[in-house]
C-alpha positions in Angstrom: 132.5 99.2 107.7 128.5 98.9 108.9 128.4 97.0 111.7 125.4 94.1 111.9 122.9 96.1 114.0 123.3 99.2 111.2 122.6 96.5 108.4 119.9 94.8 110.3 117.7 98.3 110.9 117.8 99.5 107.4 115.7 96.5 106.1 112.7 96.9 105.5 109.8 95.5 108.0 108.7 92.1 107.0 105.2 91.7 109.1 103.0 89.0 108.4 99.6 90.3 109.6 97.6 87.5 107.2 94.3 87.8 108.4 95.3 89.3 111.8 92.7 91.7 113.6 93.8 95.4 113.5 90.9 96.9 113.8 90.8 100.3 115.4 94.2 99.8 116.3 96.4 103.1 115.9 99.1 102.7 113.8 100.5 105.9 112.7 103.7 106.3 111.1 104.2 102.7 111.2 106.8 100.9 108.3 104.4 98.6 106.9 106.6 98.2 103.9 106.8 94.4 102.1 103.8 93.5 105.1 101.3 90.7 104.1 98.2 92.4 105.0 95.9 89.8 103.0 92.6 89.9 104.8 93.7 91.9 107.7 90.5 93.5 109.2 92.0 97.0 109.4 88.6 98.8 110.2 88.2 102.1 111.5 92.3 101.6 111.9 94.6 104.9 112.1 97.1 103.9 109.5 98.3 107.8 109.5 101.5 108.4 107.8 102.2 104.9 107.4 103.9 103.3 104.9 102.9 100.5 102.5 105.5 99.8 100.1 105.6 96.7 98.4 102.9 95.5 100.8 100.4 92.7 99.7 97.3 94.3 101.0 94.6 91.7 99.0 91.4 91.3 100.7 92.3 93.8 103.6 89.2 95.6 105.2 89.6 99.2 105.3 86.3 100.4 105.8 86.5 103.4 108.1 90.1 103.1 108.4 92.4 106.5 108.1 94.9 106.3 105.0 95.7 110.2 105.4 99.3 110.9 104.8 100.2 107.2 104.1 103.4 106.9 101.5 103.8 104.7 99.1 100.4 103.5 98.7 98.9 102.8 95.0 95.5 102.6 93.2 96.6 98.5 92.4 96.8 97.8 96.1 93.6 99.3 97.3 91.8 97.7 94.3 92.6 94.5 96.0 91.3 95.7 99.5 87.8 96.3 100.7 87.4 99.8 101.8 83.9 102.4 101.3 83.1 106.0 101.5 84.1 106.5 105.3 87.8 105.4 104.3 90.1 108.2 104.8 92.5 108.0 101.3 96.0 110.1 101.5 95.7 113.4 99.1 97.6 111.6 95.9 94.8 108.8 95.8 91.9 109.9 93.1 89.1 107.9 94.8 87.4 108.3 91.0 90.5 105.5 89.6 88.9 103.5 92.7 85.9 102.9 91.2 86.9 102.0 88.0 87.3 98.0 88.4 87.1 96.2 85.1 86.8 92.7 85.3 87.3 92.2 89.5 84.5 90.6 91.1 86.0 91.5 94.6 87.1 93.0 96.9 85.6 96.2 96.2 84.3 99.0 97.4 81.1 98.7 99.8 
């Protein structure tokens, strides 16, 4: 039998950084999974290894910010950020899907 505190640490993070300031803050390896990032200003952020499962990342500002490594990140959730040619995208991400955005007026890529 799993005792509470076993139960309680494998859920997954719930953060609610809604608009929050993050930028430049250095957030490697973090478990950013099911986070509400909407409108989070994330620039020049080290989001390293982090992981973004699930999270709601529309209208975040990446600009600058380093994605490398990150898991679980998808082509839907950074077409609903704001991010541009300094933002460091982890190896599986084809920046080309990126700039393929049909019928979106924003965010988009600066």
């Amino acid at each position: 039998m799993s005792s509470v505190l076993e139960r309680r640490t494998s859920l997954p993070h719930r953060f609610h950084f809604e608009g929050t300031v993050l930028r430049t803050l250095d957030l490697t390896g973090v478990n950013l999974s099911y986070a509400n990032l909407k409108r989070a200003d994330a620039r020049d952020a080290i989001l390293v290894r982090a992981n973004f499962a699930d999270a709601d990342m529309a209208g975040m500002d990446l600009r600058g910010a380093d994605l490398t490594g990150a898991r679980n990140l998808t082509v839907e959730q950074l077409l609903g950020a704001i991010f541009d040619e300094s933002t460091r995208l982890p190896a599986y991400i084809d920046r080309a899907r990126l700039s393929v955005r049909v019928g979106i007026s924003e965010p988009s890529i600066i």
